[in-house]
C-alpha positions in Angstrom: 76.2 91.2 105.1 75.7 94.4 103.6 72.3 96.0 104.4 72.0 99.1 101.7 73.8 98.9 98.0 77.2 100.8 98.3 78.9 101.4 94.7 82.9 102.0 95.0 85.0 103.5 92.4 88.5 101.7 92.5 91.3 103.7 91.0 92.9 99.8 89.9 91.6 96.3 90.2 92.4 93.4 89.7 89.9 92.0 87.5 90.1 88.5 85.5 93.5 88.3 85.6 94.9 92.2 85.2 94.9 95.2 86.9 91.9 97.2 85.0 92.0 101.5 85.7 89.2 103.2 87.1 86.9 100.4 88.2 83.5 100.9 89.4 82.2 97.7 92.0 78.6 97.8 92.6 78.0 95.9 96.0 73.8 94.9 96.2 72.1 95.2 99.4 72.6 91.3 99.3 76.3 91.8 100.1 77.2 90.6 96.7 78.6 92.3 93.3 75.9 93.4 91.2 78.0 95.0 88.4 82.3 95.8 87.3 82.6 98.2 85.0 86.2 99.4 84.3 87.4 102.4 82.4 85.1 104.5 84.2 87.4 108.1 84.4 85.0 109.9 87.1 83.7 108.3 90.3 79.7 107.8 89.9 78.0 109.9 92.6 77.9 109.0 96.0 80.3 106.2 95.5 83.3 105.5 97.3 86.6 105.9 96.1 89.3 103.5 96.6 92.5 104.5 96.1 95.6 101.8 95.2 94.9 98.5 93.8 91.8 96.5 94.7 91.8 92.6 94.6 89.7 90.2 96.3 89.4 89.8 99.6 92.6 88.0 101.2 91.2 84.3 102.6 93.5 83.1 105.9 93.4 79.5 105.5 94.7 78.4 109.1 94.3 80.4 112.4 94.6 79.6 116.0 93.2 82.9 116.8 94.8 82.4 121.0 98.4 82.3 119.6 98.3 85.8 119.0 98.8 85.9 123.0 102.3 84.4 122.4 103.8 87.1 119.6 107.0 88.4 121.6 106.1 86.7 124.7 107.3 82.9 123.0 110.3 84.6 121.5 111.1 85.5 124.9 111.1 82.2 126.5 112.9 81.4 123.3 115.8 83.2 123.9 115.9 82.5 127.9 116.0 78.2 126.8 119.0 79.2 124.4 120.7 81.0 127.2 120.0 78.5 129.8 121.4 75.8 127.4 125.0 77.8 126.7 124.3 77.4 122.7 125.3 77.9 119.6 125.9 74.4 119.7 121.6 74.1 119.7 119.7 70.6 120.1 116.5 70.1 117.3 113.3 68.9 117.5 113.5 65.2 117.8 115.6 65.1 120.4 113.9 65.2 123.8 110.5 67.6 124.9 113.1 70.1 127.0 115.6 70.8 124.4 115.5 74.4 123.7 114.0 76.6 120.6 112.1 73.7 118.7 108.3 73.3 118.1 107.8 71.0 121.3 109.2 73.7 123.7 106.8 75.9 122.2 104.2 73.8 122.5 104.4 74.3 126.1 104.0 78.2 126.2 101.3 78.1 123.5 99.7 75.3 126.3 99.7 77.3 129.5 98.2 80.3 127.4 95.1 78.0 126.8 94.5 77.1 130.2 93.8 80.7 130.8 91.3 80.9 128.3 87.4 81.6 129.2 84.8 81.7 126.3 84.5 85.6 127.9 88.2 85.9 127.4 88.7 84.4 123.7 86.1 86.4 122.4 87.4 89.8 123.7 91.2 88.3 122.4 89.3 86.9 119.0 87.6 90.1 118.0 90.7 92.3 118.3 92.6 89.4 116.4 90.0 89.4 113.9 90.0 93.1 113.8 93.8 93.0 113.1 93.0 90.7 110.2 90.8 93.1 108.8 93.3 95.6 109.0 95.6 93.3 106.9 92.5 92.7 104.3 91.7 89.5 105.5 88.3 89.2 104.7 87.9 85.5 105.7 89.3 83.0 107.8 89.7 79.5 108.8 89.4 79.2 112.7 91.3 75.3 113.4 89.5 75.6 117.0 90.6 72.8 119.1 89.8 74.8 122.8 85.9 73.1 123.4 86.0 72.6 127.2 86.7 74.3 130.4 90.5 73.3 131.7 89.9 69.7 133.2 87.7 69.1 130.6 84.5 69.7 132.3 81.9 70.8 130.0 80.3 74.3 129.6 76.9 74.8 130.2 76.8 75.2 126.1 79.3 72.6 124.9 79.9 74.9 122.3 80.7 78.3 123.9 84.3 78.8 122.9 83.2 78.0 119.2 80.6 80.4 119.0 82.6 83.1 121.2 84.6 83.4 118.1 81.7 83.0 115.8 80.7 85.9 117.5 84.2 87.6 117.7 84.5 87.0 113.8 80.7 89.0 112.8 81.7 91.5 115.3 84.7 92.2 113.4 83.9 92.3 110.3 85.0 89.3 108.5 83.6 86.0 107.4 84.4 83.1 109.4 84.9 78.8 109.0 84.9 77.6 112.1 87.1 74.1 111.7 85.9 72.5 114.8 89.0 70.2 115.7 88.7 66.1 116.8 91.7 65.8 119.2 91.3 62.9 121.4 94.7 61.7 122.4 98.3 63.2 123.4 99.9 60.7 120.8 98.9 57.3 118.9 96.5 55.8 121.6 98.2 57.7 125.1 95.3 59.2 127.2 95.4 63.1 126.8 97.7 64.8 129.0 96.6 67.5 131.5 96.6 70.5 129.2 95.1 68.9 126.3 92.0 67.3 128.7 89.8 70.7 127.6 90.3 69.5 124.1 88.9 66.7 123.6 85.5 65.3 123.6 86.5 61.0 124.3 85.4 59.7 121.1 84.6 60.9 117.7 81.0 60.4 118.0 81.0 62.8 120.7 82.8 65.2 118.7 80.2 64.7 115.6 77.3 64.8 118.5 78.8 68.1 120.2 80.2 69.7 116.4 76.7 68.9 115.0 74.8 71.5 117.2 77.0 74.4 115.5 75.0 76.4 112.6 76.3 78.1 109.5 74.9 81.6 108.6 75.9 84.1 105.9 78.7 84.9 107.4 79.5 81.1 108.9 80.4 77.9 107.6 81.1 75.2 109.9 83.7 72.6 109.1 85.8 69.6 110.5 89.4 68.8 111.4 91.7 66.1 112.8 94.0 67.8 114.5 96.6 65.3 113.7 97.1 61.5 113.2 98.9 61.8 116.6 95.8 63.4 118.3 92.9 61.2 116.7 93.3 57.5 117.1 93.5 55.3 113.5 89.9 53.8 114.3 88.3 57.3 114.6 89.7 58.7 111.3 87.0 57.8 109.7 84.3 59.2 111.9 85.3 62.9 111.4 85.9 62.4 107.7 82.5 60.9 107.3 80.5 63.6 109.4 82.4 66.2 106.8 81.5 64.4 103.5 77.9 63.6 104.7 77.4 67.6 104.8 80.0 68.5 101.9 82.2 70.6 104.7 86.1 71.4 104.2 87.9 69.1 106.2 91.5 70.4 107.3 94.2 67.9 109.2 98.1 69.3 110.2 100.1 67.1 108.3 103.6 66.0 108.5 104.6 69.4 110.3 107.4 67.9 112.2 109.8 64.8 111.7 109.0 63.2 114.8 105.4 63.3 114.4 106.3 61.1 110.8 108.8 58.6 113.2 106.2 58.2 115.8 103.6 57.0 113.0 106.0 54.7 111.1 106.4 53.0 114.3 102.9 52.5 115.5 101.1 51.5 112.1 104.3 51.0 109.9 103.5 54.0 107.0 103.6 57.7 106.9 100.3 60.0 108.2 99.8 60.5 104.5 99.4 56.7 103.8 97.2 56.4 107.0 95.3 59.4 106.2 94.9 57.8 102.6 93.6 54.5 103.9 90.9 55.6 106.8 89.4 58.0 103.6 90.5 61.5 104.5 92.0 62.7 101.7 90.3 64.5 98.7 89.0 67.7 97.3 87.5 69.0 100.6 89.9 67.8 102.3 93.2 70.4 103.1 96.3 69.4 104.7 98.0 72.1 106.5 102.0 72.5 106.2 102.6 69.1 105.0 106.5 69.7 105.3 108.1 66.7 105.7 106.9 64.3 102.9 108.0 61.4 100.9 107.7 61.4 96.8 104.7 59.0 97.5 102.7 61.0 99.9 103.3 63.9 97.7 101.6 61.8 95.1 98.9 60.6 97.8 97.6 63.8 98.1 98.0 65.3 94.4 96.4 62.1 93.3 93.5 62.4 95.7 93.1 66.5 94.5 93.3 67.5 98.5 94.8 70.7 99.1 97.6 71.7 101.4 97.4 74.9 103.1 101.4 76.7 103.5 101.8 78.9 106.8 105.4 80.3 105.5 106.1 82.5 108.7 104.9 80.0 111.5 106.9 77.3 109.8 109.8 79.8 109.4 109.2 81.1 113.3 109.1 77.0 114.5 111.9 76.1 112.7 109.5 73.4 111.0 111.5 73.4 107.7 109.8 74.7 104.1 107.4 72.4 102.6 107.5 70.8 98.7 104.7 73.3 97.4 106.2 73.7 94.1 105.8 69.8 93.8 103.3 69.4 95.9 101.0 71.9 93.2 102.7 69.9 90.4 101.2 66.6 91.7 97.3 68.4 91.7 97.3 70.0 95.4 95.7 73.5 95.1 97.9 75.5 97.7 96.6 78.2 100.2 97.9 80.6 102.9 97.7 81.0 106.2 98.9 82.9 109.2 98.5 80.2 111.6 100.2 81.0 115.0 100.1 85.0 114.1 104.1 85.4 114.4 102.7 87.9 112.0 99.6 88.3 110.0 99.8 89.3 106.9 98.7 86.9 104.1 100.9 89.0 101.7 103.6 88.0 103.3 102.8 84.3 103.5 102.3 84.4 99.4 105.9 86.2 99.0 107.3 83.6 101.5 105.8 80.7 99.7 107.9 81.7 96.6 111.1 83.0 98.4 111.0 79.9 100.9 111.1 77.6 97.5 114.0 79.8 96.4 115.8 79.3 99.2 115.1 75.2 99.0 115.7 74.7 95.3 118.4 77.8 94.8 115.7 78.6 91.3 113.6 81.5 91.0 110.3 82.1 89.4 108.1 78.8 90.6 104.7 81.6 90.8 104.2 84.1 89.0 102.7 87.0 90.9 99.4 86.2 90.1 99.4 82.5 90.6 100.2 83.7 94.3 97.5 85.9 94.2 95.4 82.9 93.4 96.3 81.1 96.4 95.9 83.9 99.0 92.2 84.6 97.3 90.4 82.0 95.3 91.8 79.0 96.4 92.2 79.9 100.0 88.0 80.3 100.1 88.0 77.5 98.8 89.3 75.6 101.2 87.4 77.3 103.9 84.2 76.3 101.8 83.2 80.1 99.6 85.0 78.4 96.7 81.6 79.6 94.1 81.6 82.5 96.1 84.4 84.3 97.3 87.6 85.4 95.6 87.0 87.2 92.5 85.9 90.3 90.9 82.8 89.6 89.3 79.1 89.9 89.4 77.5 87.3 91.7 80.6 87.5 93.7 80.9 88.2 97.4 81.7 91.9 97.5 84.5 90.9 99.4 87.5 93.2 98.5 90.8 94.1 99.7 93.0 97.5 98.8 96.5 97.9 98.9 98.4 101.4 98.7 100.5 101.6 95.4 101.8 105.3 96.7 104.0 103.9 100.5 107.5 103.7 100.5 107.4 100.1 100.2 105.1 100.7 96.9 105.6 103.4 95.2 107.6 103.3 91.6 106.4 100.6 89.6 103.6 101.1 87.2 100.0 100.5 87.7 99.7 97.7 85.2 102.5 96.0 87.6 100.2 96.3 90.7 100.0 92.3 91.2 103.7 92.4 91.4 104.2 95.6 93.8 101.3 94.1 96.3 102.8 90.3 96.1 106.3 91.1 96.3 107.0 94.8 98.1 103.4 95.3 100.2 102.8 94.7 103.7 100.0 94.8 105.9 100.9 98.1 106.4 99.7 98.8 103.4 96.3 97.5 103.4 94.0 100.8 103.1 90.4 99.6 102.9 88.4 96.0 103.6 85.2 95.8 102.2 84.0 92.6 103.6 79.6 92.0 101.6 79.8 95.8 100.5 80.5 96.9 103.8 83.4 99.2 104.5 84.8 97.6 107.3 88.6 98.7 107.1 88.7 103.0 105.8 91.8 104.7 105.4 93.7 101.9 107.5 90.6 102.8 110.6 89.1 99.6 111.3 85.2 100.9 111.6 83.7 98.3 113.8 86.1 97.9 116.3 87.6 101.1 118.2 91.4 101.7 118.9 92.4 97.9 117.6 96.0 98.2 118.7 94.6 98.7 122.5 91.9 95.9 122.5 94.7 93.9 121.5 96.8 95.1 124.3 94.3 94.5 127.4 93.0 90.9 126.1 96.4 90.2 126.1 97.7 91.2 129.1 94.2 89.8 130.8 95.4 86.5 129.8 98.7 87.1 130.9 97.6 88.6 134.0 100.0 91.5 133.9 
């Protein structure tokens, strides 16, 4: 990505492990680290100085870059359904489609926001959400794109425009981008789609494979596959989507297990949990990555450990759905490698999804300590590219690297106090977004000072997609 060589002097890094002093990163014109040499007390000349700590670039696992539209705006509706319904005393999921503040009622908002949805409109919204994901040090991230068609489902002209609108959106922000183009076929086990989810699917898995095929990774691009669900992807089409992924090595993703109902619907149509189905049509394994995978059984956990796939944890979605909190802790124990992401964009801030992961398991098992600062780390950089598909790439500090890098402030009033050589701890467990000063995404300072460089005034792109798709 980077077109010139760029050397930066960080003041701390995180470098093999441990925050190193006065770091210089040598970024090649090929966008990749050329050389890390700490202890370096003056800032070569003509380099840039990053001040704070410097780890890799954060990875977002799991986006659905239109939710953005519904931060506030679903909270709203939220609160009008509670009111309407004279609560405290408030139903849960599971118990009909209208009962207010559960995942299905959501579901609704979050639907008539994508019928507004034009490729011209999601790239305008996905640039400025990508933007914002620079500004948190996002330097990657996993687009589960599930919006192919027009609303009706008539095709585009290109059957691919929304995809590479935010293939587009994604370069023109800045940041690295795998777009997990999404099978969803059906509106649950077998039924026919239903009105809003007609733009969604392509009638078959071979026409998914036949449409998905015509996408093409570049060096800032990978292109993988995903089942939306084992609700939205019939038993005897599994297979398909998991095949066109292992046949080109691509990370495959699947939502797993999210909600209970979604586990009682599959019991009764095949007689097993999605785990066990997922298991049996060949889905599961190392590429493969199961997102929230919340409500499992002692044997799916040992499905999925056993078959090394990895489950990607969206603490603040699952928090802001009400979905429940996941068995990460066990779920890592079994041999899933855990990753973070933002998914609906309640907030985004991948910091805040690796603090969650750990408080959310406090909160579940009344224990502290299941990570350690830097095993959180881990899962918000290395492993998170590697489930998007940079896993030899992305992630680390080193030469040969992606100069991919990420600095947080270690002098705000959320920061400041601890020591240097406890820089993993400040960022992981007192830093925000807010604190994100600089993204370097291929040696290219993309993110300066907190100014995102590529895209003007952020806050007010944000603002007018938004309110374009709202109509206000």
């Amino acid at each position: 990505m980077s077109l010139t060589a760029q050397t930066y002097w960080a003041e701390h890094a995180w470098v093999d492990g441990s925050v190193r002093s006065d770091v210089v990163i040598v970024a090649a014109a090929n966008g990749r680290i050329a050389a890390v040499v700490p202890e370096s007390p003056r800032p070569p000349a003509g380099s840039v100085t990053l001040r704070g700590l410097t780890i890799p670039g954060l990875a977002n696992a799991h986006s659905h870059a239109f939710h953005r539209a519904l931060r506030g705006v679903v909270q709203a509706e939220s609160e009008a359904g509670t009111e309407a319904a004279g609560a405290p005393d408030r139903q849960r999921e599971g118990q009909g489609k209208g009962a207010p503040d559960s995942f299905w009622t959501w579901r609704e908002v979050m639907y008539g926001v994508a019928d507004r949805l034009t490729p011209d409109s999601y790239f305008e919204l996905a640039r400025a959400v990508y933007a914002e994901m620079a500004m948190a040090g996002i330097t990657c991230v996993g687009e589960f794109h599930y919006l192919h068609h027009a609303p009706g489902g008539a095709r585009y002209g290109n059957p691919n425009a929304m995809g590479e609108a935010l293939i587009a959106a994604a370069a023109e922000a800045g940041i690295r981008i795998t777009l997990l183009d999404t099978c969803y076929l059906s509106s649950g086990f077998g039924a026919e789609p239903g009105e809003h989810q007609l733009r969604f699917s392509d009638g078959t898995a071979d026409a998914w494979a036949e449409r998905v095929s015509e996408l093409k990774s570049d060096g800032n691009t990978r292109i993988g596959a995903a089942i939306h669900s084992v609700r939205a992807v019939p038993a005897d089409q599994l297979a398909t989507v998991a095949g066109w992924a292992q046949e080109r090595t691509a990370p495959l993703h699947v939502h797993l297990s999210e909600q209970t109902a979604e586990n009682d619907a599959c019991v009764e149509a095949h007689g097993f949990t999605p785990t066990r189905l997922l298991a049996d049509h060949g889905v599961l394994g190392p590429e493969t990555t199961a997102v929230h995978a919340t409500h499992l059984t002692p044997g799916d956990i040992r499905l999925l450990g056993h078959a090394a796939t990895g489950v990607c944890m969206c603490p603040t979605t699952e928090r802001d759905l009400a979905d429940g909190i996941g068995p990460a802790a066990e779920l890592q124990s079994a041999g899933s490698r855990l990753s973070l992401g933002s998914d609906s964009h309640a907030v985004i801030d991948i910091l805040e999804e690796a603090r969650a992961m750990e408080l959310d398991e406090r909160l579940r098992t009344r224990a502290r300590g299941h990570w350690t600062a830097a095993q959180l780390l881990r899962a918000a950089t290395v492993d998170g590219h590697a489930a998007l598909g940079w896993g030899a790439e992305a992630g680390r500090i080193e030469v040969g690297a992606l100069a991919d890098l990420t600095t947080v402030a270690l002098d705000s009033v959320r920061t400041a106090g601890p020591p240097p050589r406890l820089g993993a701890e400040t960022a992981v467990f007192a830093a925000t977004n807010a604190d994100v000063r600089h993204t370097v995404v291929g040696g290219r300072h993309v993110v300066r000072d907190g100014t995102h460089q590529l895209v003007p005034r952020v806050p007010q792109a944000l603002a007018e997609s938004i309110e374009a798709l709202h109509g206000r």
